[in-house]
C-alpha positions in Angstrom: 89.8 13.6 109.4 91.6 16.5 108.4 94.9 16.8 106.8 95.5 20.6 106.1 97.5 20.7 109.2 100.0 18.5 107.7 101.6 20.7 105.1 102.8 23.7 107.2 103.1 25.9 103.6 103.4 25.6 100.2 105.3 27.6 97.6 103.7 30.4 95.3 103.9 33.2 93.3 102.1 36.5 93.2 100.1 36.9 90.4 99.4 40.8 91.1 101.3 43.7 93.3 99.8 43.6 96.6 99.6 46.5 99.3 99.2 44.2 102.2 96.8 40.8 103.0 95.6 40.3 106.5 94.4 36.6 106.6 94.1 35.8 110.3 96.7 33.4 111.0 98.7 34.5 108.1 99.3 37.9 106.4 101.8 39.2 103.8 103.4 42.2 103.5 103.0 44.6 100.5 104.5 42.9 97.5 105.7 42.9 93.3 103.7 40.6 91.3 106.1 38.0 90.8 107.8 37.8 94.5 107.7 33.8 95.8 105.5 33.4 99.3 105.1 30.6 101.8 101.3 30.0 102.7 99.6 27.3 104.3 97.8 25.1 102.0 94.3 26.5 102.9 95.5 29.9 102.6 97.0 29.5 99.5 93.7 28.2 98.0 92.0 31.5 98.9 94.5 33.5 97.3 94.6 32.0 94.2 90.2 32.3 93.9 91.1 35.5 94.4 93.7 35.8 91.6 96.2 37.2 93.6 98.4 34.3 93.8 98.9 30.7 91.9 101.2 27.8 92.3 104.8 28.4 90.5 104.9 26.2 87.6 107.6 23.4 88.7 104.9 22.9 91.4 101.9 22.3 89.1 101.0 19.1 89.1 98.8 18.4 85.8 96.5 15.6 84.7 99.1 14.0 82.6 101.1 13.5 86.0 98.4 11.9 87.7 97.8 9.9 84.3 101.3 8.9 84.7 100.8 8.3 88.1 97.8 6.1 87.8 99.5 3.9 84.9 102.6 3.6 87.1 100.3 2.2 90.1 98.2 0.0 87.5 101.9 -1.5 86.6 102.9 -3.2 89.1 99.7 -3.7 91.1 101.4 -5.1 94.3 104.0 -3.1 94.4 103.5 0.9 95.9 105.3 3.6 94.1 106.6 6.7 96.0 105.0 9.9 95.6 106.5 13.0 96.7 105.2 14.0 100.2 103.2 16.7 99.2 101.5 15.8 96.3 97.9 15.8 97.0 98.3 19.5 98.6 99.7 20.4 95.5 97.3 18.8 93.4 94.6 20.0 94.8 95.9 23.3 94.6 96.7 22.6 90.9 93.1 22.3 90.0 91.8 25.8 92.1 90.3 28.4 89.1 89.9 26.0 86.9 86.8 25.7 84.4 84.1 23.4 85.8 84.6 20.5 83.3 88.2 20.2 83.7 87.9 20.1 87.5 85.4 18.0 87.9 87.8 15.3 85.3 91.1 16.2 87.3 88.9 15.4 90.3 88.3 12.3 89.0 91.8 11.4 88.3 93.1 12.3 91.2 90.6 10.3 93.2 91.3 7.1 90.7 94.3 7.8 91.4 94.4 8.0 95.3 91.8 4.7 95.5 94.3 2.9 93.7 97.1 3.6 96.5 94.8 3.3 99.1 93.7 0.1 97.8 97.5 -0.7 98.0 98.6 0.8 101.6 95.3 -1.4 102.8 96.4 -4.6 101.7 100.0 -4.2 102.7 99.1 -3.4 105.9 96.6 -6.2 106.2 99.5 -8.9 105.7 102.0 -7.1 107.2 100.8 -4.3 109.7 104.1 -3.9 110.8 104.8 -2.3 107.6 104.1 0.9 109.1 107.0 0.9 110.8 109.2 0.9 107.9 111.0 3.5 106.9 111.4 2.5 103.3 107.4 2.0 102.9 106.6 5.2 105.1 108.9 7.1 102.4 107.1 6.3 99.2 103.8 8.1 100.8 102.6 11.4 101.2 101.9 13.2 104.2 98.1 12.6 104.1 98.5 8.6 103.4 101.4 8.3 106.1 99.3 9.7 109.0 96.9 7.4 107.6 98.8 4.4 107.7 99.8 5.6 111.4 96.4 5.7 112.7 94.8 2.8 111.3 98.0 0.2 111.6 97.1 -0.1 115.2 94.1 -1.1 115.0 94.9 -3.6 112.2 97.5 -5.5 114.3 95.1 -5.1 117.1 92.2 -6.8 114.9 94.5 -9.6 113.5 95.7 -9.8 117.1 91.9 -10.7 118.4 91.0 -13.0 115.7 93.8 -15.4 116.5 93.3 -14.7 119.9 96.8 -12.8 121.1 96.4 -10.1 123.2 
């Protein structure tokens, strides 16, 4: 399953002037390094291999965030902590031209980090499926764990439904 979709664009900033780029579904007009863009998420990713964009700083998400993010989870190990919506978009995006080593260790973060809530969202749903239906609980995920939750709380309730025999 595929969650680019989601995250119709993310911020950036031109690393580099540019005289035009022609991407397909997206292109920018000639711009000073330095002038702020929209892209989609997949877009953006190309551009910055190419060094001609990266993620503006307030939008980096580093490894001491997902860290933070991890020991936060670890906490309170019943309770789910929000995360801003996009999140994982912009983590992922964080980590794009990086050295090999430190990649592949974000990577590794991030993942521990996404198990952990996954973990989580799975056992809430499997005492309460319901949950899904809550604002408050849809609020604390991000985009990619909320259409998540929204495909796989059906077939939760409709599991628990058959095993005690409701229909």
């Amino acid at each position: 399953m595929g969650f680019s979709y989601l995250m119709p664009s993310v911020r950036a900033v031109l690393t580099r002037d540019v005289d035009g780029v022609d991407l397909g579904i997206i292109s920018i007009a000639p711009a000073k390094a330095g002038s702020v863009i929209n892209a989609p998420p997949n877009v953006l990713e190309v551009l910055i291999k190419r060094g001609v964009a990266s993620l503006l700083d307030e939008d980096r998400v580093g490894n001491e965030e997902i860290l933070k993010r991890v020991w936060l989870e670890n906490r309170a190990p019943s309770e789910l902590r929000e995360l801003p919506r996009d999140f994982y978009v912009r983590a992922r995006l964080s980590m794009v031209g990086g050295d090999q080593k430190s990649v592949r260790i974000y990577a590794q973060q991030l993942r521990e980090l996404a198990q952990l809530r996954l973990r989580k969202i799975l056992t809430l749903l499997s005492v309460n499926p319901s949950i899904a239906d809550s604002r408050d609980f849809l609020d604390k995920l991000t985009i990619e764990e909320e259409e998540l939750v929204k495909s796989i709380a059906p077939i939760i309730k409709e599991f628990l439904n058959a095993v005690v025999g409701l229909q």
